[in-house]
N, C-alpha and C positions, 0 to 999 in steps of 0.2 A: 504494500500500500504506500501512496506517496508522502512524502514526510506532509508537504503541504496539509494534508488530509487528516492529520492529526496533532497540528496546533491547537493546543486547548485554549489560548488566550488574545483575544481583539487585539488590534492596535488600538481601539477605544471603543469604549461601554456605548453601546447605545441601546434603550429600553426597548424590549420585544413583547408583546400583550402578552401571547401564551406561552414562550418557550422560556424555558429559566436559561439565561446565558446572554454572551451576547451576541448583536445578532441587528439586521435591519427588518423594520416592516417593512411593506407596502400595502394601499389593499384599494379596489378598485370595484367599484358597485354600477360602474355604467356601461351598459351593455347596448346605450343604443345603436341601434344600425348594425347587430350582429344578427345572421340567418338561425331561420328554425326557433324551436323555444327559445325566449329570452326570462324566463320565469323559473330557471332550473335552481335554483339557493346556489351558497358558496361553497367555495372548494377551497380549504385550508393547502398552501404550496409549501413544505418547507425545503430547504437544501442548504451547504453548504456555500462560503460566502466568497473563498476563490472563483477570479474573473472566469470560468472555462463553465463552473459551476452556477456563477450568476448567471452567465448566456443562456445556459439550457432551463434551466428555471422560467427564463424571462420569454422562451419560446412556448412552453407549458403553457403560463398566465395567458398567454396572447391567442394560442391556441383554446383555451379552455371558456374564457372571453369568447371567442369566435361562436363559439356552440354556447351561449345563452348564460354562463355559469358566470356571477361574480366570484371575484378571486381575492383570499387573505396571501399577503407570500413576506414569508419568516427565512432572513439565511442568517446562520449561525454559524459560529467556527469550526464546529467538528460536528460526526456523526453521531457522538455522544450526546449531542446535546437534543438533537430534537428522537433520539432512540428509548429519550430518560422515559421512565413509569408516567403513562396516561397521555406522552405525547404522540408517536407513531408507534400502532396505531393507537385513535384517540380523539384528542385536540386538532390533528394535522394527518390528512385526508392524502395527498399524493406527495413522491421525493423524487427526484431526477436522483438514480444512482448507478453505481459503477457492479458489476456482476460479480468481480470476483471479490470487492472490497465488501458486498451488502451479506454477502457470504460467509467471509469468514466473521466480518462482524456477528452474526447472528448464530455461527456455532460458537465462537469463546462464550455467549449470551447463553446458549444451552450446554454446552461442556466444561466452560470454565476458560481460564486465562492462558491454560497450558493444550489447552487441547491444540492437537497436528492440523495444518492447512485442510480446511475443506475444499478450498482454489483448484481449478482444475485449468493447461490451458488449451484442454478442448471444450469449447462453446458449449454442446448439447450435455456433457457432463458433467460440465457447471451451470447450467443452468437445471439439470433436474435437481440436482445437489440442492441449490438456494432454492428453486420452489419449493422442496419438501420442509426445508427447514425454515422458509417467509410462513407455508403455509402451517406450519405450528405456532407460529409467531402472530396470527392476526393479519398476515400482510401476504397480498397477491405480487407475483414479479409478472409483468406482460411481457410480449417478446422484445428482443433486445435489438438495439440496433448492431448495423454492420459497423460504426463508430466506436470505435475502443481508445482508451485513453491509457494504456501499461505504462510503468517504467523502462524507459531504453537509455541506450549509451548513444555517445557521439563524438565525434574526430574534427578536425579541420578538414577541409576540402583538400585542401595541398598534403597533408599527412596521409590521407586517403589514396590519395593521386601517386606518391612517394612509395607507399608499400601496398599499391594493388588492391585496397582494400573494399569487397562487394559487402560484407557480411559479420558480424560478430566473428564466424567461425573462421575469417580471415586474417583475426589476430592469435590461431594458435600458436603457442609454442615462443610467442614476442614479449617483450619484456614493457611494462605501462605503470606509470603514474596514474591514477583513477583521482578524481576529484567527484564526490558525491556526497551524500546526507551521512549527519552523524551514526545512523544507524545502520548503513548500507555492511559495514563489514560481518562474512560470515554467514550474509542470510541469500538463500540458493537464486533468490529472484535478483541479486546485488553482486555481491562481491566475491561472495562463496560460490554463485552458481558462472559468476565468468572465472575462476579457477578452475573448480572441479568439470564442469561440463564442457568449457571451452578451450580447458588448459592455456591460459591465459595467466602469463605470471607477474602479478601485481607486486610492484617492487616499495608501492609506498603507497596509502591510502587518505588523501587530502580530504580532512572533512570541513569540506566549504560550503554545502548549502545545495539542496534538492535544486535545479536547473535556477543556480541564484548568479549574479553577477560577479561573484567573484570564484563561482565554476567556471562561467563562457570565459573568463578573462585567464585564468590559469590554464585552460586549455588552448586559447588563442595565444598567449603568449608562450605557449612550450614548455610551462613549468610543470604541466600532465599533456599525458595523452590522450585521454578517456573521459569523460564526463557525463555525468549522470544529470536525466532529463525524460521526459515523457513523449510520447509517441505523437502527441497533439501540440507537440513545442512551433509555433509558429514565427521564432526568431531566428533562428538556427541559417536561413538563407540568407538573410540580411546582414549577417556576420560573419561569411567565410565558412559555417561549420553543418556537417551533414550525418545522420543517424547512421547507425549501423546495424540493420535486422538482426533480428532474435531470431534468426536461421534453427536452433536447435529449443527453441519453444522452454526456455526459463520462466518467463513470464505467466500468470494466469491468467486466463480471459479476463481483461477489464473493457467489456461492452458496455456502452451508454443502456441502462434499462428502465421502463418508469416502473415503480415501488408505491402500490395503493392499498389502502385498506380494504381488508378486504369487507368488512360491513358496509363503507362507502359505495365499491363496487357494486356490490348485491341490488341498493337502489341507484347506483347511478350506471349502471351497465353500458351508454354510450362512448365511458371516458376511454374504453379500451381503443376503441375505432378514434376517435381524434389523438389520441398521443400516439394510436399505431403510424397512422400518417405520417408522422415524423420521423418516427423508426424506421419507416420504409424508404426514407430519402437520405437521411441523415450519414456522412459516411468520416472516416478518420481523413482523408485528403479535406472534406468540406470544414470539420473542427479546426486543422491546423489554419485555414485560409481564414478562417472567423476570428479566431486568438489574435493569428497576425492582426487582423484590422485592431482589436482593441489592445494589442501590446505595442506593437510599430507604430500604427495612425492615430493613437489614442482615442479608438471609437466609442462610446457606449453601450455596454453591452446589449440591456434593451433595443439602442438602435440598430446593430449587429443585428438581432435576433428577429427585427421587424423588417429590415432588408431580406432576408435570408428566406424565411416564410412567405412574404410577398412574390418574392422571384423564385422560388418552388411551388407556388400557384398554391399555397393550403390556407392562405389569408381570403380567396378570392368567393 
């Protein structure tokens, strides 16, 4: 899971109605001008308050808007917070979440803090996996998109260029400096799993920050070779530096998947068909090109997300 994804603490408090933590509202009761029922009640949104995470949120609201629903939308620092007792499910109705993160979230939740990876990184075996164990939990997973958002590595272009490299498995047997997340050494989807599975010999393990500025700059400047970053990193072009596939599948499925209650469900049975729409367009080359706008052009994510749906016709 990305470190990002498990900062427990804002850069500032700001009050949320129902989630204890912090966390932005928004919330939005005018539906006029949207097709079909416009009398459906609200649909609590919550999610995660990284810009990748406010985007897809912000498609949800816009979409769910669209089909008649006023919308509450709660993002919060971590998954802990809106996962706490009586919030999802609960208080808070749909989450834009990640497949293999909502998963193993929810077996430490029923095994404990020690229990082994339920993560899987074949798709359909992580996702019955997380049904079986959303669906003990109160919470329906619908299908997921083709967009996944994993942890990957990356090179400079010219480093690439230099030693031939197509692929993670391109660095066997090569000796690297790794700059990634405090927590990356030792664990099989990080540090451990580019040693043991890649034979990749990590000579020194720079902990500077999950895809943080002073990763891209260590790896740009040659003080590593390796840098850790996500599959949906949309700066990586803009700087000289380019991914290197997870050719031998370390990673577990982290598919874009919506995450609903499932008592919600039961009466609001529509929501599967508008946020499937999504799923069904939505891909990891279109996530990277949407980040870029709001990392490089400073867009808004909201307005990312209302371009995006407009010009994939699901606004219309």
């Amino acid at each position: 899971m990305h470190l990002r994804r498990v900062v427990a603490v804002c850069a500032a408090a700001v009050m949320s109605v129902a989630v204890v933590g912090c966390g932005t509202t928004t919330k939005s009761e005018n539906n006029a001008g949207k097709t079909g029922n416009t009398n459906k009640g609200t649909v609590t949104i919550a999610g995660q308050s990284f810009p990748e995470a406010t985007l897809v949120a912000s498609m949800y609201q816009l979409l769910l808007e669209h089909a008649g629903y006023s919308t509450n939308v709660k993002l919060v620092a971590d998954r802990s917070v809106y996962m706490g007792k009586g919030q999802f499910p609960g208080s808070i109705d749909v989450v834009p979440e990640y497949l293999g993160g909502i998963t193993d979230y929810l077996n430490t939740q029923a095994k404990g803090p020690n229990a082994k990876s339920a993560a899987s990184a074949d798709v359909a075996a992580a996702l019955a996996t997380g049904r079986k164990l959303a669906s003990a939990a109160g919470i329906t997973l619908l299908d997921p998109a083709k967009a996944t958002d994993a942890n990957a590595f990356f090179v400079t272009k010219k480093y690439a260029e230099q030693n031939h490299l197509t692929n993670l498995s391109s660095l066997r047997g090569k000796s690297v400096v790794l700059a990634s997340a405090p927590d990356c050494q030792g664990r099989t989807d990080c540090a451990g799993g580019l040693e043991k599975t890649y034979g990749i010999k990590i000579t020194k393990d720079l902990t500077l920050g999950f895809a943080s500025d002073q990763t891209y700059q260590s790896v740009i400047k040659g003080e590593s070779q390796l840098g850790e970053t996500s599959t949906t990193d949309g700066t990586l072009d803009a700087q000289g530096l380019q991914l290197l596939p997870d050719d031998l599948g370390i990673q577990p499925a982290q598919n874009l998947i919506p995450a609903v209650s499932t008592s919600f469900l039961s009466s609001h049975a529509d929501v599967k068909q508008v946020l499937g729409k999504l799923m069904t367009v939505l891909t990891t080359a279109d996530l990277v090109k949407l980040n870029g706008e709001i990392s490089n052009e400073r867009k808004k994510p909201a307005d990312v997300a209302k371009e995006y749906l407009t010009e994939k016709g699901l606004l219309g």
